[in-house]
C-alpha positions, -999 to 999 in steps of 0.1 A, spaced: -467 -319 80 -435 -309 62 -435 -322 25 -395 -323 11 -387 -312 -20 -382 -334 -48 -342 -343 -50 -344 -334 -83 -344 -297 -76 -311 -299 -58 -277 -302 -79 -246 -316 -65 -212 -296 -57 -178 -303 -49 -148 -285 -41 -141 -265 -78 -178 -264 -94 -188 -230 -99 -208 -220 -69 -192 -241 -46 -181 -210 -28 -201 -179 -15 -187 -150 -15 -203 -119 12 -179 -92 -1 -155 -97 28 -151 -131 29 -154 -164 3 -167 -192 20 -172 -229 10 -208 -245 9 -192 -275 24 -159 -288 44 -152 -314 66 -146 -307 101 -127 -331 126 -134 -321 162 -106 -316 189 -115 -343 212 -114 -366 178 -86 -397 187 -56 -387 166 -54 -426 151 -89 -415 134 -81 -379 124 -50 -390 110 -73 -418 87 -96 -392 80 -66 -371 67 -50 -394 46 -86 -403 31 -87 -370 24 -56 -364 11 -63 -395 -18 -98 -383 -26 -115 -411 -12 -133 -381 14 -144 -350 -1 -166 -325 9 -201 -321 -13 -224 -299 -13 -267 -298 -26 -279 -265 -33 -312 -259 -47 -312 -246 -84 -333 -219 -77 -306 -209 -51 -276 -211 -78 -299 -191 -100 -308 -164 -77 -264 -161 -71 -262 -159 -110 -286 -130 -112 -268 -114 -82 -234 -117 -96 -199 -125 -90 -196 -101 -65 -220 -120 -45 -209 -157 -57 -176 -166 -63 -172 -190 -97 
């Protein structure tokens, strides 16, 4: 039996918050994004766009605070704030 954490333990993120991005040295990547498939009808993308576009979509992210902590100790090379 797999017991969750408590949701407690997990903080939100969106695009801007400090940790939202990870950086590997190389690259910086985001925690979250949205990602509209090819075979998506253009009609839909196009509304999923424009929600986007007015901030009424946005991409979130819940880490665990022991994760953002761990980044913190790393440092910015690891985690880009």
């Amino acid at each position: 039996m797999k017991i969750k954490e408590h949701y407690a333990e997990y903080i939100k993120l969106i695009h801007g918050d400090d940790g939202f991005t990870v950086n590997d040295g190389l690259t910086v990547y985001n925690r979250a994004c949205l990602e509209i498939s090819k075979d998506c009808p253009t009609s839909m993308r196009d509304s999923i766009v424009k929600a986007y576009r007015l901030g009424w979509v946005k991409p979130v992210a819940y880490v665990h605070k022991s994760e953002l902590m761990f980044n913190q100790i790393k440092g910015p090379e690891h985690v880009d704030n």
